[in-house]
PyMOL CGO cylinders between C-alpha atoms (Angstrom):
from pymol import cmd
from pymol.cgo import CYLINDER

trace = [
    CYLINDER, -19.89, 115.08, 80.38, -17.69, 113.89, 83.01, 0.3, 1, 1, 1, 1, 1, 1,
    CYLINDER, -17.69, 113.89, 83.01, -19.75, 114.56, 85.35, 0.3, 1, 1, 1, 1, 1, 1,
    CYLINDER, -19.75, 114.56, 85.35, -22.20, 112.10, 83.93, 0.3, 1, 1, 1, 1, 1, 1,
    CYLINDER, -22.20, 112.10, 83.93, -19.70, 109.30, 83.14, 0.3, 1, 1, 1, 1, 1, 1,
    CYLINDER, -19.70, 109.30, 83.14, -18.45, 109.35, 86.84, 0.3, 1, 1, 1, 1, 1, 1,
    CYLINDER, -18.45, 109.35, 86.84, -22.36, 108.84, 88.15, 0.3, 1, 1, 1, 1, 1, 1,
    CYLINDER, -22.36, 108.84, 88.15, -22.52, 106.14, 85.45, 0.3, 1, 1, 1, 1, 1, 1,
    CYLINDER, -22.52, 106.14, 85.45, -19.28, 104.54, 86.79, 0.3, 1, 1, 1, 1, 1, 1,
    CYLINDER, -19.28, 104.54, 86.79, -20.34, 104.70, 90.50, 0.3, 1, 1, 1, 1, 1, 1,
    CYLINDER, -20.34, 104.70, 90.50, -23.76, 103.09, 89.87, 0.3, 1, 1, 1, 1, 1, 1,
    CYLINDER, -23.76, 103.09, 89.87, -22.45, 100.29, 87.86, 0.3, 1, 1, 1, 1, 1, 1,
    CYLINDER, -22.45, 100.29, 87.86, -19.62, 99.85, 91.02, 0.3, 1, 1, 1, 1, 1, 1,
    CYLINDER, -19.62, 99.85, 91.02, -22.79, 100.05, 93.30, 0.3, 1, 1, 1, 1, 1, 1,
    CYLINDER, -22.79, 100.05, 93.30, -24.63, 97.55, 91.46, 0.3, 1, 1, 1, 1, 1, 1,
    CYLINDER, -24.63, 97.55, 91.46, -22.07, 95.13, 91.61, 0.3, 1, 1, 1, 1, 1, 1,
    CYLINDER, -22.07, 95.13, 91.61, -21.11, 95.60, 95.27, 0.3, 1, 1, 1, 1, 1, 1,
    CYLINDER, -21.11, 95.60, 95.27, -25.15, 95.02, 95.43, 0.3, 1, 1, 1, 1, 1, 1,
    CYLINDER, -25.15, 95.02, 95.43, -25.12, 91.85, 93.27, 0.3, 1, 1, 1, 1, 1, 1,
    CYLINDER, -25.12, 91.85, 93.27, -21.97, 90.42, 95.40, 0.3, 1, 1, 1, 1, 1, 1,
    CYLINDER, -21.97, 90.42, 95.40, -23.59, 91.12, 98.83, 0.3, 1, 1, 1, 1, 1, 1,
    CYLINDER, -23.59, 91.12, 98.83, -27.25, 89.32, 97.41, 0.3, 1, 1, 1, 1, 1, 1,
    CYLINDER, -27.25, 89.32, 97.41, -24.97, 86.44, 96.12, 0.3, 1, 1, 1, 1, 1, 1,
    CYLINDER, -24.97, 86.44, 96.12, -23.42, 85.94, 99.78, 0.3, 1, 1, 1, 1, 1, 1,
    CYLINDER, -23.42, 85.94, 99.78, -26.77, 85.99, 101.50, 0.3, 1, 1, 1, 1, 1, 1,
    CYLINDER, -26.77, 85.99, 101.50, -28.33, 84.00, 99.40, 0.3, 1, 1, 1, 1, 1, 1,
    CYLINDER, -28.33, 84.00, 99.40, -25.48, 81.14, 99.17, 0.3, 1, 1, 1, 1, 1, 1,
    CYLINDER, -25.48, 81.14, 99.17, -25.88, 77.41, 100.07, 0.3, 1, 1, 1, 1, 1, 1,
    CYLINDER, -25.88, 77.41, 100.07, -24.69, 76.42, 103.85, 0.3, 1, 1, 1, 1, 1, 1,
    CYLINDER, -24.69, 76.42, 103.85, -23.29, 73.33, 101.77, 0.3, 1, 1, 1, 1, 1, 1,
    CYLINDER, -23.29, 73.33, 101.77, -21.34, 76.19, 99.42, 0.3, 1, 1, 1, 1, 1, 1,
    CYLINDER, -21.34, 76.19, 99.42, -20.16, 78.30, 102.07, 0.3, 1, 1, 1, 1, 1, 1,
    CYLINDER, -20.16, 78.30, 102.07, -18.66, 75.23, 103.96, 0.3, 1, 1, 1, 1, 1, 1,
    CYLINDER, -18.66, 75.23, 103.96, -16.73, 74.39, 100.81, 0.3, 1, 1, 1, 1, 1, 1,
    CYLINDER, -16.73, 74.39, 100.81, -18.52, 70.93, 100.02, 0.3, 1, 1, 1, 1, 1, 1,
    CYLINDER, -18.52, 70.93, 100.02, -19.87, 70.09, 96.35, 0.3, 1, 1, 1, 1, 1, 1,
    CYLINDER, -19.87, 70.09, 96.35, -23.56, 71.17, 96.46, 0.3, 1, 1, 1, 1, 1, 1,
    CYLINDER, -23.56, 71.17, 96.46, -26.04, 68.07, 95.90, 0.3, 1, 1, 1, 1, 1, 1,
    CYLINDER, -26.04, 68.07, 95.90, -27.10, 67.44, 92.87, 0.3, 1, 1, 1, 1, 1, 1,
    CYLINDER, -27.10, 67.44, 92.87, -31.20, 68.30, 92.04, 0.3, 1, 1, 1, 1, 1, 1,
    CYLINDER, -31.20, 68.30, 92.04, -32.28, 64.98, 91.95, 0.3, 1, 1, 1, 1, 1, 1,
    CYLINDER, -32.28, 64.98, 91.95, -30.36, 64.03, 95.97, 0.3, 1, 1, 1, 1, 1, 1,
    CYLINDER, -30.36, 64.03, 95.97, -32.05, 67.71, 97.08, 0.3, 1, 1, 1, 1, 1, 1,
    CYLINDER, -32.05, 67.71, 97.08, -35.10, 66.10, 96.19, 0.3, 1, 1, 1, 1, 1, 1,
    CYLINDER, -35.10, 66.10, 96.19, -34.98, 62.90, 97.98, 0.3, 1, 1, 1, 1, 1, 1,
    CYLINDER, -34.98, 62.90, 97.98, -33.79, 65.07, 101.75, 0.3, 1, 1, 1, 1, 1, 1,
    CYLINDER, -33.79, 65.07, 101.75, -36.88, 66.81, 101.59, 0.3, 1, 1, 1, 1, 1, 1,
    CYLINDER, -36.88, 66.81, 101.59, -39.69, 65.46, 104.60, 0.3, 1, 1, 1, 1, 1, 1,
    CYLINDER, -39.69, 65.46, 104.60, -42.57, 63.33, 103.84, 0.3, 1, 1, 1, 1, 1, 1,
    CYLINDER, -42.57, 63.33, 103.84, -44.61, 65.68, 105.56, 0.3, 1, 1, 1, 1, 1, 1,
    CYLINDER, -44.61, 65.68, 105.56, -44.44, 69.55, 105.19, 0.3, 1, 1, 1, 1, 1, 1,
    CYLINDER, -44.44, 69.55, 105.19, -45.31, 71.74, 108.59, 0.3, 1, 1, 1, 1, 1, 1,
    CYLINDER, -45.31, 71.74, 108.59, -48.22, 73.95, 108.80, 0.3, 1, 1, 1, 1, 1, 1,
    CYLINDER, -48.22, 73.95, 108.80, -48.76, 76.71, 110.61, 0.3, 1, 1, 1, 1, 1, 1,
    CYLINDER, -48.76, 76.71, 110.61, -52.36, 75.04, 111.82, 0.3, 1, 1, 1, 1, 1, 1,
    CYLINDER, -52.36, 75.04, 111.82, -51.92, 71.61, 113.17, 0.3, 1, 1, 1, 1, 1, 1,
    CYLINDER, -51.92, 71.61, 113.17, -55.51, 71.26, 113.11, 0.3, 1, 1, 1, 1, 1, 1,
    CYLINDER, -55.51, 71.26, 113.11, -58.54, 71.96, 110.53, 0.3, 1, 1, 1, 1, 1, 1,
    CYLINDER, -58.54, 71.96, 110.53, -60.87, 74.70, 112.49, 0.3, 1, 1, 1, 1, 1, 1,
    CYLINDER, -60.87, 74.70, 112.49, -63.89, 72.72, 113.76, 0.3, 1, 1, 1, 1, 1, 1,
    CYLINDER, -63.89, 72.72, 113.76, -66.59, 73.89, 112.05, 0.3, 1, 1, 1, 1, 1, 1,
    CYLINDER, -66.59, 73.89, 112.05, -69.63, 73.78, 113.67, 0.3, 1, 1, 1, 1, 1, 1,
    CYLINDER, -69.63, 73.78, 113.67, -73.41, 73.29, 111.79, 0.3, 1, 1, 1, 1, 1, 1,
    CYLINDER, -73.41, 73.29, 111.79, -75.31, 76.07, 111.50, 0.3, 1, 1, 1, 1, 1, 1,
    CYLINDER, -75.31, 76.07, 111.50, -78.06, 75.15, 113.97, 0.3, 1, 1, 1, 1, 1, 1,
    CYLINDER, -78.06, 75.15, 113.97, -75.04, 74.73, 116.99, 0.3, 1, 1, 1, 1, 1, 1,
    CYLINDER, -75.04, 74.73, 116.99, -74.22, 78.09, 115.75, 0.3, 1, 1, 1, 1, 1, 1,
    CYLINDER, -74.22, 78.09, 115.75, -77.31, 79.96, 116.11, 0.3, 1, 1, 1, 1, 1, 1,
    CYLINDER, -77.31, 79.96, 116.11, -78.36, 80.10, 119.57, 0.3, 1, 1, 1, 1, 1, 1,
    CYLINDER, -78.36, 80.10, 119.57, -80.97, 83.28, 119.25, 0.3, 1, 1, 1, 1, 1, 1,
    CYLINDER, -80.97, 83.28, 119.25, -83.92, 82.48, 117.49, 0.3, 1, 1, 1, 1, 1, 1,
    CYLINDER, -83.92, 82.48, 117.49, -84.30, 84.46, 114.12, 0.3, 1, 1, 1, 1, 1, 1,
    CYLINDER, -84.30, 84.46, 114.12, -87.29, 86.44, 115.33, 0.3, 1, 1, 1, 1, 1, 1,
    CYLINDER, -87.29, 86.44, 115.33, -85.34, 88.07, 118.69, 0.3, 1, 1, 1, 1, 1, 1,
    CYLINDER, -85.34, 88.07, 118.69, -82.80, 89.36, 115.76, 0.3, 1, 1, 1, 1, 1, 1,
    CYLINDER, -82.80, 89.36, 115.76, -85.21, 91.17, 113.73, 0.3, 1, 1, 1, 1, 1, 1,
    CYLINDER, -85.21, 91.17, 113.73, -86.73, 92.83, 117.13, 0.3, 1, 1, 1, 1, 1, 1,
    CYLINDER, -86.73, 92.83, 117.13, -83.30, 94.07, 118.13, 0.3, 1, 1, 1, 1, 1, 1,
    CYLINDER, -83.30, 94.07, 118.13, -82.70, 95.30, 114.24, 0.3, 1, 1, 1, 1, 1, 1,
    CYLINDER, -82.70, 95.30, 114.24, -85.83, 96.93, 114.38, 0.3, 1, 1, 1, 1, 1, 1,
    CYLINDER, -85.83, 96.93, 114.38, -85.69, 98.26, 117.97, 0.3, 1, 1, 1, 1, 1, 1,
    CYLINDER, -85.69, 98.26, 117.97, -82.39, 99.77, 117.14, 0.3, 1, 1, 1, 1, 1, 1,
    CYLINDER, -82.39, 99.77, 117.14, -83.57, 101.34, 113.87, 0.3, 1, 1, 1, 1, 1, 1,
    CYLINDER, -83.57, 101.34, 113.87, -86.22, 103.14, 115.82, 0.3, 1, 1, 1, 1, 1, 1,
    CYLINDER, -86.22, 103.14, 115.82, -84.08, 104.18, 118.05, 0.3, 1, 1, 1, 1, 1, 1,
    CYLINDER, -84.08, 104.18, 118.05, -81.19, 105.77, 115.46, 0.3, 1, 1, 1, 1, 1, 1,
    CYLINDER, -81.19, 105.77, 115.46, -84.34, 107.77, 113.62, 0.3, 1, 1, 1, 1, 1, 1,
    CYLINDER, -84.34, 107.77, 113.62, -85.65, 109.27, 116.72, 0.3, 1, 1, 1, 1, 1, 1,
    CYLINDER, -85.65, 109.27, 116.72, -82.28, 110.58, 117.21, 0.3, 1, 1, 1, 1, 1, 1,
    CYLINDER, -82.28, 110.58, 117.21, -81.94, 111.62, 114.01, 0.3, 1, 1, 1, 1, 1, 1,
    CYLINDER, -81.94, 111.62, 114.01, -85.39, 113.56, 114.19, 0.3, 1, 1, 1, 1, 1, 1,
    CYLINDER, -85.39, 113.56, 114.19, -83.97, 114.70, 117.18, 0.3, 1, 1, 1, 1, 1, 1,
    CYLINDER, -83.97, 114.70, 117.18, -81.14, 115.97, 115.72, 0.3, 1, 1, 1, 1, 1, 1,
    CYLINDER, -81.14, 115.97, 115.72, -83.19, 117.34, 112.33, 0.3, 1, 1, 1, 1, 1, 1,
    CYLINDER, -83.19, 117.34, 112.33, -85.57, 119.39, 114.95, 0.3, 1, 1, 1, 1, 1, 1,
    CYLINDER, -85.57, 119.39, 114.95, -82.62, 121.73, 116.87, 0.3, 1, 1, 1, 1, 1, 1,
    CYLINDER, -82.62, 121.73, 116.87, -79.18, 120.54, 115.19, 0.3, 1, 1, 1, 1, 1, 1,
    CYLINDER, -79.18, 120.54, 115.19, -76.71, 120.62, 117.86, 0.3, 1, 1, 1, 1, 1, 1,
    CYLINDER, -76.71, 120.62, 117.86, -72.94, 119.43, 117.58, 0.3, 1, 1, 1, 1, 1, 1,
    CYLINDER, -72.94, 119.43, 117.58, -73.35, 117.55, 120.99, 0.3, 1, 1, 1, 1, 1, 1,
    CYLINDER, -73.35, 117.55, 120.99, -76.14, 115.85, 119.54, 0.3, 1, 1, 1, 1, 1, 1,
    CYLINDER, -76.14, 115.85, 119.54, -74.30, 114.93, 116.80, 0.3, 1, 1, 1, 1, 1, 1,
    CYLINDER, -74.30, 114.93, 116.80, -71.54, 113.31, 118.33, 0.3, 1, 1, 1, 1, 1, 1,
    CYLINDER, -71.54, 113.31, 118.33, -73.44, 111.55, 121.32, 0.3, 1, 1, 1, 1, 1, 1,
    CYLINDER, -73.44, 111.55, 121.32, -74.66, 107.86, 122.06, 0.3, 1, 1, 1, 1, 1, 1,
    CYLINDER, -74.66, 107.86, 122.06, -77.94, 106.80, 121.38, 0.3, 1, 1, 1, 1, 1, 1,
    CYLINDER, -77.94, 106.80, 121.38, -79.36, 104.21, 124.41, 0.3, 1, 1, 1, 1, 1, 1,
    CYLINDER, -79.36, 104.21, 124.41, -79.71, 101.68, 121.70, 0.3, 1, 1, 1, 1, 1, 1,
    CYLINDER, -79.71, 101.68, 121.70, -77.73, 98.35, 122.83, 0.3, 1, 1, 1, 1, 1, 1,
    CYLINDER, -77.73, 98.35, 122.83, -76.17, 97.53, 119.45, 0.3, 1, 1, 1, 1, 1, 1,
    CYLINDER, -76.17, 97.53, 119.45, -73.03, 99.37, 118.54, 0.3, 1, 1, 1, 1, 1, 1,
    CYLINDER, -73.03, 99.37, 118.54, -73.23, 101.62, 114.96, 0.3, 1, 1, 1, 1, 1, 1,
]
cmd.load_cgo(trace, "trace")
């Protein structure tokens, strides 16, 4: 029972040691240099006009027609080239299964 009533003690002293070292971190540079802290309605009126942002800028969006430079139709061969190629080499792999097979390229340009 003591034993329980001392870790009871020593949590509540840790908790407040906590709560007085969140208090000081989290105090006013007006407080800690011993001025009266402003009022709500003076904070208020020292905030800027203007608040920063992290983009100075909008991003430019462009339309989609300055976007698309490849016709739809070269696409579609390339999809279709490249599915081709990904079932020969899986028929490839189907007809002598091979762990090099399995974990090579295939000459297809786009990436999987």
């Amino acid at each position: 029972m003591e034993m329980l009533l001392m870790g009871a003690c020593l949590s509540m002293f840790g908790l407040a040691i906590t709560c007085l070292a969140f208090g000081a971190a989290t105090r006013r540079e007006e407080d800690q240099s011993g001025h009266k802290a402003a009022p709500a309605v003076e904070r208020e009126t020292l905030k800027p006009a203007v608040m920063p942002r992290f983009f100075v800028e909008p991003p430019v969006v462009l339309p989609l027609a300055a976007r698309s430079r490849v016709p739809i139709e070269a696409l579609l061969l390339q999809i279709e080239s490249h599915v081709r190629l990904e079932q020969a080499a899986a028929e490839s792999f189907l007809e002598c299964p091979n762990a090099s097979l399995l974990h090579s390229r295939t000459i297809s340009p786009l990436v999987n």
